[in-house]
mmCIF file of the N, C-alpha and C atoms, coordinates in Angstrom:
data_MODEL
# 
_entry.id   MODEL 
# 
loop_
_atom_site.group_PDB 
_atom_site.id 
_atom_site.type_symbol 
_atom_site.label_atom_id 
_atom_site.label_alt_id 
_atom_site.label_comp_id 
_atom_site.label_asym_id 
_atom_site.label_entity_id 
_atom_site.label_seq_id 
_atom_site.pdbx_PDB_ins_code 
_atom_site.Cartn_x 
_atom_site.Cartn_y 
_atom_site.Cartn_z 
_atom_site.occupancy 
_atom_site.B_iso_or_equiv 
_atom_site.pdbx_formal_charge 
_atom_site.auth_seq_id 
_atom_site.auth_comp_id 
_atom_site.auth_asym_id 
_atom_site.auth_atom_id 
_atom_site.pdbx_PDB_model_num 
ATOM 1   N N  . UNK A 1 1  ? 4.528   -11.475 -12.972 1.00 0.00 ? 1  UNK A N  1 
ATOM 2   C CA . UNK A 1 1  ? 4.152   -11.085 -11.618 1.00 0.00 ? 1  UNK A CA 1 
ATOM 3   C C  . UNK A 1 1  ? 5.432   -10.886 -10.813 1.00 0.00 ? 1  UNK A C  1 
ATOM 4   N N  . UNK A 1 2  ? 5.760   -9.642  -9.911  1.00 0.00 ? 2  UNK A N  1 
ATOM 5   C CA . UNK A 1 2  ? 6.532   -9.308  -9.472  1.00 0.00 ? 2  UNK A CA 1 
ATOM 6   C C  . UNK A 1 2  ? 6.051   -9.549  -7.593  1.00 0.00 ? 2  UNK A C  1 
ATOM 7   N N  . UNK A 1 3  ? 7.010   -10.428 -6.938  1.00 0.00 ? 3  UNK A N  1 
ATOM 8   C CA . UNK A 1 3  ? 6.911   -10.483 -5.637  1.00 0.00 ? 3  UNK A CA 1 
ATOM 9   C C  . UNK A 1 3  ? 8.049   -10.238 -4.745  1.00 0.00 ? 3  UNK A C  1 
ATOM 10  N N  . UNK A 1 4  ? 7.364   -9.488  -3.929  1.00 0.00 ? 4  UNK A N  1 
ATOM 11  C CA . UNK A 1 4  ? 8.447   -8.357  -2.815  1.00 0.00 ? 4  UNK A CA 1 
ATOM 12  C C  . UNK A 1 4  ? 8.268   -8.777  -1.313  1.00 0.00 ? 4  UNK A C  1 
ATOM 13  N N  . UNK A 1 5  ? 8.669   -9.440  0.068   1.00 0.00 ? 5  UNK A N  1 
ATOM 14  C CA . UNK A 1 5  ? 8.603   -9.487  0.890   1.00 0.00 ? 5  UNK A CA 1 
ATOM 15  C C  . UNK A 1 5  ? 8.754   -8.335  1.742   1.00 0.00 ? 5  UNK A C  1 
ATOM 16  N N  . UNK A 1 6  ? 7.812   -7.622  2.860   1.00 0.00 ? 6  UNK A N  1 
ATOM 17  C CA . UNK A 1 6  ? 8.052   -7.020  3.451   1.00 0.00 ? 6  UNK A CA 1 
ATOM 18  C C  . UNK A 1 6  ? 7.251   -6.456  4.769   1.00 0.00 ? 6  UNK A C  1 
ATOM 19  N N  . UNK A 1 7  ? 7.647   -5.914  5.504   1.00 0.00 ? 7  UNK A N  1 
ATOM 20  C CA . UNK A 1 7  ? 7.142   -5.583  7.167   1.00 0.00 ? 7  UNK A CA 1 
ATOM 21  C C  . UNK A 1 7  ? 6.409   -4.303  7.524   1.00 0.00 ? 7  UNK A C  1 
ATOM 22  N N  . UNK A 1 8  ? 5.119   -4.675  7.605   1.00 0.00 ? 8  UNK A N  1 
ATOM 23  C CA . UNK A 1 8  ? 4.870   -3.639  8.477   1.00 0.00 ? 8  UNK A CA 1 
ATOM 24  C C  . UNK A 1 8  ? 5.022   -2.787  9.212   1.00 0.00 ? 8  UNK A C  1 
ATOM 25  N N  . UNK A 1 9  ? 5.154   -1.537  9.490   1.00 0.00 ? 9  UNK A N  1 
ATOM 26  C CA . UNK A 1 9  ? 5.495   -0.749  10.796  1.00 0.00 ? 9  UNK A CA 1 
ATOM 27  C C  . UNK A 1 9  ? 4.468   0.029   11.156  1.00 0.00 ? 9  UNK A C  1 
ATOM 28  N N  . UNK A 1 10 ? 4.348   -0.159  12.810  1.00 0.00 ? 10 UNK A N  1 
ATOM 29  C CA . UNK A 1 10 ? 3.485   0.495   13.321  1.00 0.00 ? 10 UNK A CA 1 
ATOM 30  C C  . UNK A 1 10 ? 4.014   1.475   14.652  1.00 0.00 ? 10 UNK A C  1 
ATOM 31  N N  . UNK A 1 11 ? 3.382   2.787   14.299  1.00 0.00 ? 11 UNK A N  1 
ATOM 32  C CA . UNK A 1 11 ? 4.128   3.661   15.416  1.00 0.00 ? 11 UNK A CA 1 
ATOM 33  C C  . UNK A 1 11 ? 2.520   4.250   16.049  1.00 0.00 ? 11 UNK A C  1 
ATOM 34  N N  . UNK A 1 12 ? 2.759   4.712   17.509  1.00 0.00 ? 12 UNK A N  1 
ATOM 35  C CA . UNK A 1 12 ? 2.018   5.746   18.367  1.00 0.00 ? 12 UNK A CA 1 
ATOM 36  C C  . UNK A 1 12 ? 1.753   6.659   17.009  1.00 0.00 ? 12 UNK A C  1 
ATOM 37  N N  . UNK A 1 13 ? 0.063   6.905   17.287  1.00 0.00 ? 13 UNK A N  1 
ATOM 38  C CA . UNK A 1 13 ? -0.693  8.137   16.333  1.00 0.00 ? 13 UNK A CA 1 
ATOM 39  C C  . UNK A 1 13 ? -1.557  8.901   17.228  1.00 0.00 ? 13 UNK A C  1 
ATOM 40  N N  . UNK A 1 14 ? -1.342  9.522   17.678  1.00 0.00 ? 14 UNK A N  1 
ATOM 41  C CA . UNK A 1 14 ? -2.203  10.382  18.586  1.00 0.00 ? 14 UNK A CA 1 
ATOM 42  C C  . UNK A 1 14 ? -2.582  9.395   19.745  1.00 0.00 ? 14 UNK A C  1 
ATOM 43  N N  . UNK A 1 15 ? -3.782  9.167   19.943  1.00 0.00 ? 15 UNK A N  1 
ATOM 44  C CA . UNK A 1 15 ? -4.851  8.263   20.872  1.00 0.00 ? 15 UNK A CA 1 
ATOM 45  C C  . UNK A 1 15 ? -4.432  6.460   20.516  1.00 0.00 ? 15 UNK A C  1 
ATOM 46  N N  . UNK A 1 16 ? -3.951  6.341   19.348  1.00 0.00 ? 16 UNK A N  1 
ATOM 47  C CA . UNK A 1 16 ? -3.756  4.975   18.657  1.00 0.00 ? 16 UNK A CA 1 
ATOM 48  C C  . UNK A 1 16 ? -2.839  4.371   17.938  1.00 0.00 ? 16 UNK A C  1 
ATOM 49  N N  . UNK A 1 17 ? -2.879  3.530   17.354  1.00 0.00 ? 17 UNK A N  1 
ATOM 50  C CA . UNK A 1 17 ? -1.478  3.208   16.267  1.00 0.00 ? 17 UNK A CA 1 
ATOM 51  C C  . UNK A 1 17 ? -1.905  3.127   15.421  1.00 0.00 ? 17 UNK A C  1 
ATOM 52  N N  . UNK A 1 18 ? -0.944  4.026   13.853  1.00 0.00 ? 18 UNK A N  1 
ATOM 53  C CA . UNK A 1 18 ? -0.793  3.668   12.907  1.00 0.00 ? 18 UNK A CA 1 
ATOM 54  C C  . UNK A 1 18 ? 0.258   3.085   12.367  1.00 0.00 ? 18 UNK A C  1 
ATOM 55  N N  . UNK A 1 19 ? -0.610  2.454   10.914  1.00 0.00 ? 19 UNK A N  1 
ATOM 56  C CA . UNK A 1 19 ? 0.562   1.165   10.039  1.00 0.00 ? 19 UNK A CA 1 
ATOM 57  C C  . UNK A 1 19 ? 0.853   1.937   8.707   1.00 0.00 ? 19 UNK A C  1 
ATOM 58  N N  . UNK A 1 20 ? 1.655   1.513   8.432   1.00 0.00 ? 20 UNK A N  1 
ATOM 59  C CA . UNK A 1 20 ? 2.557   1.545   7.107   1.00 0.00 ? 20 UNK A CA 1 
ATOM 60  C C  . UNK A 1 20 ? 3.241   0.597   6.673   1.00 0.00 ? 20 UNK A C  1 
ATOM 61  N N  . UNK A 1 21 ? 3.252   0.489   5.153   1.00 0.00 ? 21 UNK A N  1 
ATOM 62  C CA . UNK A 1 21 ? 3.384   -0.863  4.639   1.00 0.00 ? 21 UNK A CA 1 
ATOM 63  C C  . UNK A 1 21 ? 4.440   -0.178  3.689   1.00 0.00 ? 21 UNK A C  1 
ATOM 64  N N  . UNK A 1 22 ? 5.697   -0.412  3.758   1.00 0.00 ? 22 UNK A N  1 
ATOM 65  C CA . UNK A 1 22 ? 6.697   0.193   2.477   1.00 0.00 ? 22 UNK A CA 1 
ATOM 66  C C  . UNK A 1 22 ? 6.703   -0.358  1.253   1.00 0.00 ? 22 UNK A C  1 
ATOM 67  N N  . UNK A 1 23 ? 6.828   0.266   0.623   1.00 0.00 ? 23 UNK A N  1 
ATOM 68  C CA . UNK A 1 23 ? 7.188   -0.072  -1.373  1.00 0.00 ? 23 UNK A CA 1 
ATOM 69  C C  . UNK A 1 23 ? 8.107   0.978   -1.471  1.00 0.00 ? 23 UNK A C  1 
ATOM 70  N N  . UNK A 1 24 ? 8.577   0.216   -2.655  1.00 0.00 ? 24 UNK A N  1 
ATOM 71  C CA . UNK A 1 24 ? 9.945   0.664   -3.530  1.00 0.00 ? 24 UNK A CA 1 
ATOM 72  C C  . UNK A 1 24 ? 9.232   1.591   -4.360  1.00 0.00 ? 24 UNK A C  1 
ATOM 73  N N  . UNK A 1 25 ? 10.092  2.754   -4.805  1.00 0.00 ? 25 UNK A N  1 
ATOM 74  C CA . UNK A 1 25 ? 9.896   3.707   -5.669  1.00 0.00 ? 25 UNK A CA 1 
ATOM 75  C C  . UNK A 1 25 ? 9.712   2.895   -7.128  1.00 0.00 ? 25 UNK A C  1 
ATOM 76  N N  . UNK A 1 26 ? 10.565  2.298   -7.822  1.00 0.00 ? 26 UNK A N  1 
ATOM 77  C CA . UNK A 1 26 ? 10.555  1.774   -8.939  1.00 0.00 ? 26 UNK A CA 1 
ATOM 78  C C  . UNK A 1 26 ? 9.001   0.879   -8.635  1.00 0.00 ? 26 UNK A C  1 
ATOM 79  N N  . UNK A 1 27 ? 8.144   0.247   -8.180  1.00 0.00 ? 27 UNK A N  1 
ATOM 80  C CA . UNK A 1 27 ? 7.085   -0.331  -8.238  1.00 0.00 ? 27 UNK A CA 1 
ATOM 81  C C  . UNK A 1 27 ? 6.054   0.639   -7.990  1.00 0.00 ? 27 UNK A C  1 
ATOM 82  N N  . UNK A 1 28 ? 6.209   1.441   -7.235  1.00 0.00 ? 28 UNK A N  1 
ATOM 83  C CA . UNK A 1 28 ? 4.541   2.913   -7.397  1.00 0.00 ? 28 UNK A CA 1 
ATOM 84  C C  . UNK A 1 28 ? 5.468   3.697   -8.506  1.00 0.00 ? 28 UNK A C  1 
ATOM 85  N N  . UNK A 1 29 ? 6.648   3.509   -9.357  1.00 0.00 ? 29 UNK A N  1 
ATOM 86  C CA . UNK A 1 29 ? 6.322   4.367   -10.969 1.00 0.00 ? 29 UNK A CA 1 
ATOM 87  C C  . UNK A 1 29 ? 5.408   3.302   -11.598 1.00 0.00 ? 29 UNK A C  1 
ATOM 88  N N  . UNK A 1 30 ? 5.914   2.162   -11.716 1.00 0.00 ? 30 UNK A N  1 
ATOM 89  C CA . UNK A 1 30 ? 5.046   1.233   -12.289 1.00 0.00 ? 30 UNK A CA 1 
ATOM 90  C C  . UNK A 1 30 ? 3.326   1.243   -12.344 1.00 0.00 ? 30 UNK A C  1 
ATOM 91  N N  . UNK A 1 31 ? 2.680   1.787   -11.140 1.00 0.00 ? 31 UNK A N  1 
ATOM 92  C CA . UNK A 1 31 ? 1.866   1.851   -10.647 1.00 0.00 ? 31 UNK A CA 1 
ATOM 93  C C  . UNK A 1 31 ? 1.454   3.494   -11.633 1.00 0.00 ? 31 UNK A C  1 
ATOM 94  N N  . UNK A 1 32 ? 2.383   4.077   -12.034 1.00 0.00 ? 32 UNK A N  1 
ATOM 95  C CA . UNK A 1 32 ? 1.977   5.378   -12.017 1.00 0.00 ? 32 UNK A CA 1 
ATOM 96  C C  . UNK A 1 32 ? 1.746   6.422   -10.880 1.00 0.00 ? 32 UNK A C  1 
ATOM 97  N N  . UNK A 1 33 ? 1.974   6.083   -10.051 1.00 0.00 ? 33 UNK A N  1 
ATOM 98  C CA . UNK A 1 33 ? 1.529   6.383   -8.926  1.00 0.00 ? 33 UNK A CA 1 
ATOM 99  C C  . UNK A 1 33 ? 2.863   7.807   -8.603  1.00 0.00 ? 33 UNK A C  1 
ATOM 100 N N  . UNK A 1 34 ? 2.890   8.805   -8.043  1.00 0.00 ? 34 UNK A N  1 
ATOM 101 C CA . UNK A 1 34 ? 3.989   10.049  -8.502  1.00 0.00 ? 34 UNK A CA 1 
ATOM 102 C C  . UNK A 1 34 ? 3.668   10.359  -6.968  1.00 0.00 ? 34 UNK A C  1 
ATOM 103 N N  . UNK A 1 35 ? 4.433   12.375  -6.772  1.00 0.00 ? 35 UNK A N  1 
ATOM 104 C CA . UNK A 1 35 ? 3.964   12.592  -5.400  1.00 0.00 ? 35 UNK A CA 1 
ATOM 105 C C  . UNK A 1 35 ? 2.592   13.229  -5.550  1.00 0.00 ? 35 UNK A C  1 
ATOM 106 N N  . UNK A 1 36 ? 2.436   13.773  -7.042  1.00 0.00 ? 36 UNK A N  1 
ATOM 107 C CA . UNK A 1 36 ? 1.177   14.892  -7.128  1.00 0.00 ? 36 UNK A CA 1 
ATOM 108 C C  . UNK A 1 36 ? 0.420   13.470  -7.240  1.00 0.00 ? 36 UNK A C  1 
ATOM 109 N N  . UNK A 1 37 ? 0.295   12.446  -7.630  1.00 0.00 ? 37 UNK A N  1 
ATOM 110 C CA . UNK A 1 37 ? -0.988  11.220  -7.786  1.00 0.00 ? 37 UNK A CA 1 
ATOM 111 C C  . UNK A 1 37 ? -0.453  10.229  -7.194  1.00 0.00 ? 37 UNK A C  1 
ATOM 112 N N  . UNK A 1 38 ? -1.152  10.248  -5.765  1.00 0.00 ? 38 UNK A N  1 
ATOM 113 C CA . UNK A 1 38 ? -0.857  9.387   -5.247  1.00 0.00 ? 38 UNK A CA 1 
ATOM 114 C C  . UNK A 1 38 ? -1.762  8.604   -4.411  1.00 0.00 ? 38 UNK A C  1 
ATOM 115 N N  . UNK A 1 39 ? -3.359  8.494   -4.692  1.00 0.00 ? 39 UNK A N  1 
ATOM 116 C CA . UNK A 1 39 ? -4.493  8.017   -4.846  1.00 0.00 ? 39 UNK A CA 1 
ATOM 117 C C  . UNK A 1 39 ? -4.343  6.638   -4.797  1.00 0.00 ? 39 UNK A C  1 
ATOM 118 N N  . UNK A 1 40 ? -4.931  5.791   -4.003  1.00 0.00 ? 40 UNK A N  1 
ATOM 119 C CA . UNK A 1 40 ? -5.084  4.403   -4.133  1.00 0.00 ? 40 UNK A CA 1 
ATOM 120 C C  . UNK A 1 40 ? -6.497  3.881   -3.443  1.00 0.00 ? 40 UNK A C  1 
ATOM 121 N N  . UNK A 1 41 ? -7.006  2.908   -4.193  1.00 0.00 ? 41 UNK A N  1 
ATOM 122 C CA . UNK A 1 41 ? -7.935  1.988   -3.850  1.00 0.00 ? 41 UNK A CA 1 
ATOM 123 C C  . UNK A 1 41 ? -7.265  1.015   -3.368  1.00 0.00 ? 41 UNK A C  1 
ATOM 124 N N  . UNK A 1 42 ? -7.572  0.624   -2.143  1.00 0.00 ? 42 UNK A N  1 
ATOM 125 C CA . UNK A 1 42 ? -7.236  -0.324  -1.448  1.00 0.00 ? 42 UNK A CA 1 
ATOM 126 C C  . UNK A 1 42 ? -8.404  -1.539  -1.088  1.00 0.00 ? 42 UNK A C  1 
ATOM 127 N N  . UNK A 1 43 ? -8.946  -3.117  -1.744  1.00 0.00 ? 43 UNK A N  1 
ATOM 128 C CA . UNK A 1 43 ? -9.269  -3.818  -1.394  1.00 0.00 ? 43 UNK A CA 1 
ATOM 129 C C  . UNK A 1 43 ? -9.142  -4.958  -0.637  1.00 0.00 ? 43 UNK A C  1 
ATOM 130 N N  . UNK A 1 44 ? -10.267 -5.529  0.153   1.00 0.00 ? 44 UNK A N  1 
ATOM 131 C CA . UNK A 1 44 ? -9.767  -6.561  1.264   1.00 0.00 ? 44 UNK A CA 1 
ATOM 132 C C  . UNK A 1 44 ? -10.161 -7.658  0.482   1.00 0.00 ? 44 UNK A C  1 
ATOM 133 N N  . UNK A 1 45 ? -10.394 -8.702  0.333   1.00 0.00 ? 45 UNK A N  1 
ATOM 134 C CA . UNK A 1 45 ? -11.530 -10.117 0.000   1.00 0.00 ? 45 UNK A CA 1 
ATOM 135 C C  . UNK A 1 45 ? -10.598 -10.480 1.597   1.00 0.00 ? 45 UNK A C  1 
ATOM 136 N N  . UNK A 1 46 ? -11.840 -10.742 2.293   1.00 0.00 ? 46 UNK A N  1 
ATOM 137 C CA . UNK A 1 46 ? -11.906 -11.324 2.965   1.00 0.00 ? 46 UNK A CA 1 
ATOM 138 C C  . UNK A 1 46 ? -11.749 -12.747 3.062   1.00 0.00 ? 46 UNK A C  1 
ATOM 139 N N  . UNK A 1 47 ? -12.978 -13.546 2.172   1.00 0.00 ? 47 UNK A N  1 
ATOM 140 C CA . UNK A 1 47 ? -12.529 -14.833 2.208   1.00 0.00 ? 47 UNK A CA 1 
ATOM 141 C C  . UNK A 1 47 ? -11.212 -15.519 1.360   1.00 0.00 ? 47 UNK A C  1 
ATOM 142 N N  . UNK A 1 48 ? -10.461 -14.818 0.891   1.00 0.00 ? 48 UNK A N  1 
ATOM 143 C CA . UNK A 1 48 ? -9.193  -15.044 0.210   1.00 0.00 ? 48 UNK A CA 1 
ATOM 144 C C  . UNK A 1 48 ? -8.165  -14.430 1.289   1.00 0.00 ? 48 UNK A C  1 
ATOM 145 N N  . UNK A 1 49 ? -8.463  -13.531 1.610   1.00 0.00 ? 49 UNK A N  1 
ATOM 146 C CA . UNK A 1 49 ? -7.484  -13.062 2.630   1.00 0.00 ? 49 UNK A CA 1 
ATOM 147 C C  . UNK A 1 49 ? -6.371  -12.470 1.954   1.00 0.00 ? 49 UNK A C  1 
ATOM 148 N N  . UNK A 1 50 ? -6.983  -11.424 0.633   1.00 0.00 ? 50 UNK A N  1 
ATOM 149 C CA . UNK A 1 50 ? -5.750  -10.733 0.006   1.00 0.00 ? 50 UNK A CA 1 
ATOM 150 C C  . UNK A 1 50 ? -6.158  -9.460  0.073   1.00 0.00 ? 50 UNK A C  1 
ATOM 151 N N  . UNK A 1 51 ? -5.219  -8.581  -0.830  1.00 0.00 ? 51 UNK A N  1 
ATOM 152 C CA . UNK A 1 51 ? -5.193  -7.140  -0.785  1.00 0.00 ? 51 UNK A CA 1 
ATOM 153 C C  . UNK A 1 51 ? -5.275  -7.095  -2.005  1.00 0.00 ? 51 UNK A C  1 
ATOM 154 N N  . UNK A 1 52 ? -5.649  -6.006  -2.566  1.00 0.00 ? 52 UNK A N  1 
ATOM 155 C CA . UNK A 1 52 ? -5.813  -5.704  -3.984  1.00 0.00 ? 52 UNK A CA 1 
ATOM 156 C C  . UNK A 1 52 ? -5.352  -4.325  -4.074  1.00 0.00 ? 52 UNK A C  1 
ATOM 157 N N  . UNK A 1 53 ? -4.352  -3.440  -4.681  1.00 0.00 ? 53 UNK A N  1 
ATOM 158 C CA . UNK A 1 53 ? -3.860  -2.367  -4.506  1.00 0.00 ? 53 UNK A CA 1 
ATOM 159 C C  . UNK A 1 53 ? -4.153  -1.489  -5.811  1.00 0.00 ? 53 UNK A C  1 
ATOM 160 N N  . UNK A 1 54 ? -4.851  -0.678  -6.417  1.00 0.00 ? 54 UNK A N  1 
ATOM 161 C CA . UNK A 1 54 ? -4.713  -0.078  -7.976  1.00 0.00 ? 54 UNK A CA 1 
ATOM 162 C C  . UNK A 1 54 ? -4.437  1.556   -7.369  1.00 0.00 ? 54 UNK A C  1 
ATOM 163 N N  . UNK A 1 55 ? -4.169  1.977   -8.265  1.00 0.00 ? 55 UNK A N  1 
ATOM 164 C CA . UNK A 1 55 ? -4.305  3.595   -8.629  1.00 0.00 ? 55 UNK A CA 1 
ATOM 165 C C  . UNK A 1 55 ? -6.119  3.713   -8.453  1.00 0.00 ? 55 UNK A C  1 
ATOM 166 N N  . UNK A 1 56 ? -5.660  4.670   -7.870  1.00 0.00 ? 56 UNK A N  1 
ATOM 167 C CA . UNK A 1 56 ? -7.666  5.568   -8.165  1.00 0.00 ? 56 UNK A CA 1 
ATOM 168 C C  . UNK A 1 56 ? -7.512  6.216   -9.336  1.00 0.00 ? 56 UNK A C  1 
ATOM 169 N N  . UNK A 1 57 ? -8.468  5.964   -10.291 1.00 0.00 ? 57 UNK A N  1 
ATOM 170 C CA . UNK A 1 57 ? -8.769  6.662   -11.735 1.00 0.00 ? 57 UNK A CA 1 
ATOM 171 C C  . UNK A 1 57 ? -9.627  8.021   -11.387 1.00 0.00 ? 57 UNK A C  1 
# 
């Protein structure tokens, strides 16, 4: 298991704010993840209070 600390940024989006969460290139190759596939499922669990990140198949 690979663990990375890192910060949120949130800027003015039209009417609201959006977030962005950075990653390293070397961890979305890992992911498979490219510029042409770059698809993600993003899960919450709530009562754990985690994120779950995969590639969309």
């Amino acid at each position: 298991m690979e663990k990375r600390d890192a910060k949120v940024s949130f800027s003015r989006a039209g009417n609201g704010i959006g977030a962005k969460l950075p990653m390293s290139v070397p961890l979305l190759k890992k992911f498979g993840i490219t510029q042409d596939e770059r698809e993600v499922e993003i899960i919450y669990n709530e009562e754990e209070q985690t994120i779950l990140i995969r590639k969309k198949k």
